[in-house]
LOVEXDO-742873 format. One record per residue (C-alpha): residue in one letter; x negated, y, z; residue number from 1. Coordinates in steps of 0.02 Angstrom, whole numbers, padded with zeros to 5 digits, always signed. Example, Ala and Ser with C-alpha at 12.3 -4.5 7.8 and 13.67 -1.06 7.14 Angstrom:
2
   code        x        y        z   pos
      A   -00615   -00225   +00390     1
      S   -00684   -00053   +00357     2
END
This chain:
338
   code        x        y        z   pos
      X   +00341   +01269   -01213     1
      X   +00255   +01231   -01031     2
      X   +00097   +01153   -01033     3
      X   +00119   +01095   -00872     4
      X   +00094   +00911   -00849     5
      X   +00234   +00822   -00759     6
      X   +00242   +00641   -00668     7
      X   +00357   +00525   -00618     8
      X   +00332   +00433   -00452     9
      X   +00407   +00262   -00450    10
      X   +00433   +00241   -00241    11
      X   +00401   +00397   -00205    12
      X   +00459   +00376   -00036    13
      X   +00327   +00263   +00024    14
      X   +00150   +00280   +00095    15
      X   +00082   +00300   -00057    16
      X   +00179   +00404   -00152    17
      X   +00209   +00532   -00017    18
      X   -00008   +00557   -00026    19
      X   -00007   +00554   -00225    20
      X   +00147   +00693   -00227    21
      X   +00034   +00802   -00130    22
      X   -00134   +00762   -00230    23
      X   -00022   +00802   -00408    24
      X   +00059   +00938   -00348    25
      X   -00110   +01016   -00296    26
      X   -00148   +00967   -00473    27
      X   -00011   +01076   -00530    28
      X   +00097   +00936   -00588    29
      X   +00290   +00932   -00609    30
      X   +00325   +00805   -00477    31
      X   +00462   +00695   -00503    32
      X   +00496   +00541   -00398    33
      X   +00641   +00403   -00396    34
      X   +00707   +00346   -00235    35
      X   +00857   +00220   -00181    36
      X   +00943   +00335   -00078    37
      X   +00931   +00494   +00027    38
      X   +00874   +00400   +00178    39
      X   +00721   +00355   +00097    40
      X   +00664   +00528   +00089    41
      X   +00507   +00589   +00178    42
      X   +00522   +00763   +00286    43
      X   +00436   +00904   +00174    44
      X   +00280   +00905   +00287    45
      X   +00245   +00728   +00209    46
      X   +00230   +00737   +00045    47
      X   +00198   +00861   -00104    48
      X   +00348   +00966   -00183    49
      X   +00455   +00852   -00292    50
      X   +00623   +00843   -00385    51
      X   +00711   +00673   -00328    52
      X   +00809   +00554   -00421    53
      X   +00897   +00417   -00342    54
      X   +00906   +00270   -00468    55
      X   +00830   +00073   -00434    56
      X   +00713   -00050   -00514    57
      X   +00855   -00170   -00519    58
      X   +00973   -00044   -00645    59
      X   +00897   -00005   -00808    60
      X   +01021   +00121   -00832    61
      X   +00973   +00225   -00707    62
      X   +00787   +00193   -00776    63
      X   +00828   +00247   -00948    64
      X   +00942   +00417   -00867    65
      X   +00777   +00486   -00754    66
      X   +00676   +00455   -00888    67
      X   +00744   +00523   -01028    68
      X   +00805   +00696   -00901    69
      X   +00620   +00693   -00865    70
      X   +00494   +00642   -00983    71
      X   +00354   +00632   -00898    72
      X   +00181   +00640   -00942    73
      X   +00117   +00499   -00823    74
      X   +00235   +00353   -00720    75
      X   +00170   +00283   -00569    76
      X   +00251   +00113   -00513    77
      X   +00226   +00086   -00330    78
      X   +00410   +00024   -00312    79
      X   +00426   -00137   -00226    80
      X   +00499   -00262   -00107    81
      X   +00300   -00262   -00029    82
      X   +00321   -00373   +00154    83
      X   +00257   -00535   +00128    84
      X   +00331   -00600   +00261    85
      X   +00485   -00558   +00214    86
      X   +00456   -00609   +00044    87
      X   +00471   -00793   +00113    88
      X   +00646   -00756   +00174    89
      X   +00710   -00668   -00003    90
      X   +00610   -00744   -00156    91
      X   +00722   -00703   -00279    92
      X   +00756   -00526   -00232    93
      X   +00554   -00490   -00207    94
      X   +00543   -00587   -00380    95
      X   +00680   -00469   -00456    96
      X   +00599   -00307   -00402    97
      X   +00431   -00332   -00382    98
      X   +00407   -00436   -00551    99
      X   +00543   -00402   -00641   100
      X   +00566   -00204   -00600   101
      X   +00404   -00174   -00699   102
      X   +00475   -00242   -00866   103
      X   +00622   -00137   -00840   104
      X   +00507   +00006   -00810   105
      X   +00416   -00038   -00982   106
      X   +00534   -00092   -01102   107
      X   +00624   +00083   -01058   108
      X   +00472   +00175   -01108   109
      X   +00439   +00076   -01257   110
      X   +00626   +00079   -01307   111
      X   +00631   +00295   -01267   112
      X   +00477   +00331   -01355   113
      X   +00412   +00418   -01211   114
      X   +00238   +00420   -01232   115
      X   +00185   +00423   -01040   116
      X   +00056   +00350   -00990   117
      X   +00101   +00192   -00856   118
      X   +00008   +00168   -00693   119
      X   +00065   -00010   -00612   120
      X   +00022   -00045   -00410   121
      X   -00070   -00205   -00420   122
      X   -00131   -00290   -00260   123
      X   -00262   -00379   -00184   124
      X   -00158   -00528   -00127   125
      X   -00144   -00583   -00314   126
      X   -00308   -00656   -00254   127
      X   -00251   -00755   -00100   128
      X   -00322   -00900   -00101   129
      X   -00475   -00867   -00190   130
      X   -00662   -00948   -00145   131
      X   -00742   -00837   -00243   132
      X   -00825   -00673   -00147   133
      X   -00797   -00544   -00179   134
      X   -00655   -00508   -00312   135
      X   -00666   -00389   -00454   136
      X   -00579   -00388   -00600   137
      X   -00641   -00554   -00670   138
      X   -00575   -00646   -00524   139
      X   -00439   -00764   -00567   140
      X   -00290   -00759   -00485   141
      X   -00219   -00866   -00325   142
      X   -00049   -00800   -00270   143
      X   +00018   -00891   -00101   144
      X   +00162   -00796   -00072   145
      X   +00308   -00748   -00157   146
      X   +00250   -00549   -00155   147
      X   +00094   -00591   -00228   148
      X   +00182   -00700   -00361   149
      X   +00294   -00556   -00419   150
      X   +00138   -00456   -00425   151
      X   +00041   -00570   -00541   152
      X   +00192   -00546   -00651   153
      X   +00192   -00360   -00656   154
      X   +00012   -00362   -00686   155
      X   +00016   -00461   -00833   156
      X   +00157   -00402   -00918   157
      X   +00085   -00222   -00887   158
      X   -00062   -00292   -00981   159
      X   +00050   -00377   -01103   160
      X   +00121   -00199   -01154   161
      X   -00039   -00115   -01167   162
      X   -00070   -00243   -01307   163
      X   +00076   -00284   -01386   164
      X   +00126   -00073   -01416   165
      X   -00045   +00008   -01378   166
      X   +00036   +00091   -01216   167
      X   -00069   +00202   -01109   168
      X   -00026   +00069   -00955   169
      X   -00166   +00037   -00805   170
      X   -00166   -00094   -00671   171
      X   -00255   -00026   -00496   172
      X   -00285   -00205   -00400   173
      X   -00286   -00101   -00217   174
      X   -00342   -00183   -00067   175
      X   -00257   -00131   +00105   176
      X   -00258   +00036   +00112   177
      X   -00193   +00126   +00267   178
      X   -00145   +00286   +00356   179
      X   -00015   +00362   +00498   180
      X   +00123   +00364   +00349   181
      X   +00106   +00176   +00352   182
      X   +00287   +00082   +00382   183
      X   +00271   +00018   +00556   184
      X   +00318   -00153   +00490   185
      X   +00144   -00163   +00453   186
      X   +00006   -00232   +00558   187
      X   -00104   -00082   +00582   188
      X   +00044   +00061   +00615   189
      X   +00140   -00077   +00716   190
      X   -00024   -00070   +00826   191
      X   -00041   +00107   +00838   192
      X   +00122   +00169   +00876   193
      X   +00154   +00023   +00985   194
      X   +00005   +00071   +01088   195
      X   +00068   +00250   +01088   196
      X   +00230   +00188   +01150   197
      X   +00163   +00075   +01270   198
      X   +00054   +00246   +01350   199
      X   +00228   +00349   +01375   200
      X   +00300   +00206   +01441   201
      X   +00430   +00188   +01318   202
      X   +00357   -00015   +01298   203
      X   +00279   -00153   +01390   204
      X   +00191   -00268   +01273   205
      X   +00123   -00271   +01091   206
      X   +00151   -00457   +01032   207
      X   +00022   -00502   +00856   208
      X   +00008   -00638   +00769   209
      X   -00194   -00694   +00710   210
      X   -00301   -00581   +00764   211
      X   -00443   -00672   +00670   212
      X   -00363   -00623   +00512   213
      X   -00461   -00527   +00399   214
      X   -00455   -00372   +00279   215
      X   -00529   -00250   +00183   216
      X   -00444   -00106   +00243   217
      X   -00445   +00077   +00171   218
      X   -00371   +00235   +00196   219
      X   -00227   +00263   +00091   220
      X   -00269   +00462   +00066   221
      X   -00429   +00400   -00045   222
      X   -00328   +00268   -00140   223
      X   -00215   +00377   -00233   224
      X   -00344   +00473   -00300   225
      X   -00414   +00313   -00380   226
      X   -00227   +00279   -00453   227
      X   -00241   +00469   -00514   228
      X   -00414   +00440   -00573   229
      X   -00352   +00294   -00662   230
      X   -00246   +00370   -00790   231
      X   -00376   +00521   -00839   232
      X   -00466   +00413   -00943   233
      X   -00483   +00393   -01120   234
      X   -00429   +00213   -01138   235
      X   -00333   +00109   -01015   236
      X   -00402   -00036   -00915   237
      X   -00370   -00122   -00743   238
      X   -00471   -00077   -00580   239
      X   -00494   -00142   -00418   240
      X   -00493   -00012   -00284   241
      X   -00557   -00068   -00104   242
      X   -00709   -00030   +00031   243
      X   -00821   -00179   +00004   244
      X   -00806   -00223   +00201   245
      X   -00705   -00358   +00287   246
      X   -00631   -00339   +00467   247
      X   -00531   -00435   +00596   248
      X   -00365   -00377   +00659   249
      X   -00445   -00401   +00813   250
      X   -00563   -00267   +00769   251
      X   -00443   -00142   +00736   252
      X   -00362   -00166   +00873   253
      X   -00507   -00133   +01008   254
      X   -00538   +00018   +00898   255
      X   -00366   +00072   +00939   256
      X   -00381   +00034   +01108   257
      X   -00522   +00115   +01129   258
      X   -00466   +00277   +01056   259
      X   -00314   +00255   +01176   260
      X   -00435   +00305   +01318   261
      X   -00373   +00158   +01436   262
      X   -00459   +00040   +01512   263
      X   -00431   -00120   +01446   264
      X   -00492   -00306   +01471   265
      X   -00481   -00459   +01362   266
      X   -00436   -00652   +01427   267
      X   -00377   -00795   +01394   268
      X   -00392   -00900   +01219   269
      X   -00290   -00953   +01066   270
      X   -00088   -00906   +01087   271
      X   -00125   -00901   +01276   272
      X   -00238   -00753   +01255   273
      X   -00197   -00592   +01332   274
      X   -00272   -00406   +01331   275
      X   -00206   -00309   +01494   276
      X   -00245   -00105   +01558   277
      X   -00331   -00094   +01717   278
      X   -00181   -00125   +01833   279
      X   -00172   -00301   +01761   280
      X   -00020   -00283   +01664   281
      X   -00007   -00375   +01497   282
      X   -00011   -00255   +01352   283
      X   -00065   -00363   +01202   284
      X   -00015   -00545   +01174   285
      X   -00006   -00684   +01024   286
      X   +00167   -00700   +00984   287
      X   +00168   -00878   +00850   288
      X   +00311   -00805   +00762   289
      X   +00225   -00682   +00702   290
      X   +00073   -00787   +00600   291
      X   +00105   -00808   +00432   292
      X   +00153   -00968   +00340   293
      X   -00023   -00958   +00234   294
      X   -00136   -00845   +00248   295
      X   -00299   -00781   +00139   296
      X   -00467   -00846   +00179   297
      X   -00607   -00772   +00244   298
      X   -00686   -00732   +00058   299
      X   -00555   -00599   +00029   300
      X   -00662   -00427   +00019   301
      X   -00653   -00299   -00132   302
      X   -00794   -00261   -00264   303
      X   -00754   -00103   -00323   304
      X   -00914   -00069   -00426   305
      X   -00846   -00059   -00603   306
      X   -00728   +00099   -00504   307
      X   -00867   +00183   -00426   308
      X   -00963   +00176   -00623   309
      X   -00807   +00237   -00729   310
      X   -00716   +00331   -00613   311
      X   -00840   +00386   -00469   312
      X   -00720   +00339   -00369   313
      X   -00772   +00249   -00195   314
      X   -00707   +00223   -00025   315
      X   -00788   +00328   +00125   316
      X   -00689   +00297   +00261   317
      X   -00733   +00178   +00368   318
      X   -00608   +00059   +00503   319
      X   -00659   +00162   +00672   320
      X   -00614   +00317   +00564   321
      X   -00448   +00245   +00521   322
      X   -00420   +00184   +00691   323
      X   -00439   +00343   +00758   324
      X   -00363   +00442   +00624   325
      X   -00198   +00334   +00632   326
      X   -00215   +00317   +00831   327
      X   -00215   +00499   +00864   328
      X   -00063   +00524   +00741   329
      X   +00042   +00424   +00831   330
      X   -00008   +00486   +01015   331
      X   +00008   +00661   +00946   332
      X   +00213   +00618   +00876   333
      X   +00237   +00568   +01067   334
      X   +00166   +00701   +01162   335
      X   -00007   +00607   +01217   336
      X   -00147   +00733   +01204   337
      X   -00302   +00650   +01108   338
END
């Protein structure tokens, strides 16, 4: 019998799971991951070597068949309907998926008897409206948006299991955590490869919503590790995963357009405000639409102490780093020379 260890990837299409296929397959894992479709899949270059199964969070049935064909060693959840703002617009679906989709996930180990151990993606926004600062494990939860909602949900009844059937079954509370595999849907890659774009000419304007809002942001590469980290230890607990430092969209974007190498000024104020290149055209403007219909408040930064103690785990990247990282990513994909 193989001694090789073998994992399951819940979203293995994603950000996330396209870095942690790569760090387990340099692990020498068995890499399995469970995708909707075929479209979903990442091109080889992105992403560790891994058998795919198509199956959803929604279907216990298809659950129950890639688990059983499998039996993995470890499961990593980072399936989920994860936009916030589009959370607002399906509630039920996000509720279904993101909340929901982890019991299915559970009860099919428990009711299999596979003794795998469970790794759950958590998230910083189950802390939303939190006065407390910074967060850590104690912090009590303050969802304000239906994503963050379904979260608490999957958090808990991940911590329900581990109780109820002594499961092996972690909860990593990550903050933002990003890279040039991010979804451009997102804030940071919409930035960068819409500044890219804007350089070949390929678009005029970048339109945000509040600048002023604020993040602890991370790179996505050092994350997974923690997940990985998580679920090497000899009992299972819950860890929050983040760089201790808070920054401004605004920030990251005069990173970006710094690394850009144009020349760029800033005017104007509120939804009137502007940031144009040197020939005075607009290339950055507040777009209302685009704020959110709550928002965190400016306490929301990670402690990630009792991670850097257990696990030695900590974050070392810092935002110019990511800037430029993700920046010079996307100018490289269209033909800009860094």
């Amino acid at each position: 019998m193989s001694s090789q260890r073998s994992a399951l990837i819940i979203g293995s299409s994603g950000q996330d799971g396209s870095y942690l296929s790569e760090l387990l397959a340099s692990k020498g894992y068995d890499v399995h991951g469970l995708e909707r479709s075929h479209a979903e899949s990442r091109s080889t270059s992105e992403g560790g070597a891994m058998t795919r199964h198509f199956g959803d969070l929604s279907d216990c049935n298809s659950l129950v068949r890639v688990i059983n064909t499998v039996r993995p060693d470890e499961v990593y959840n980072l399936g989920a309907q994860s936009q916030i703002n589009l959370s607002f617009s399906v509630p039920e679906h996000t509720a279904d998926i993101t909340g929901l989709g982890v019991t299915r996930i559970l009860e099919t180990l428990h009711r299999t008897e596979c003794p795998a151990r469970f790794y759950q993606a958590s998230s910083s926004e189950l802390f939303g409206d939190t006065t407390i600062s910074p967060q850590n494990e104690q912090t009590p939860f303050s969802p304000r948006n239906p994503y963050a909602t379904a979260k608490a949900y999957g958090f808990y009844i991940t911590r329900n299991y581990r109780e109820s059937y002594g499961m092996f079954a972690v909860n990593g509370i990550l903050y933002n955590h990003e890279s040039p595999r991010r979804d451009e849907s997102y804030v940071t890659r919409k930035i960068t490869l819409s500044l890219a774009r804007i350089m070949t000419g390929r678009q005029d304007c970048l339109a945000l919503g509040n600048l002023e809002a604020k993040r602890d942001w991370g790179y996505a590469k050092e994350f997974v590790e923690g997940m990985w980290l998580m679920m090497q230890q000899e009992k299972p607990d819950d860890f929050v995963l983040a760089t201790g430092h808070r920054h401004s969209v605004r920030e990251f974007l005069e990173h970006c357009l710094d690394c850009t190498g144009m020349k760029w000024t800033k005017s104007g104020d509120g939804d009137d405000e502007t940031y144009k290149d040197a020939k005075g055209n607009v290339i950055v403007r507040i777009d209302p639409r685009f704020k959110r219909p709550t928002v965190a408040k400016e306490a929301f930064i990670g402690d990630a102490s009792k991670a850097k103690k257990v696990l030695g785990w900590q974050a070392k990247t810092t935002l110019k780093e990511l800037a430029d990282i993700m920046m010079t990513s996307d100018m490289k994909k269209l033909g800009i020379k860094a």
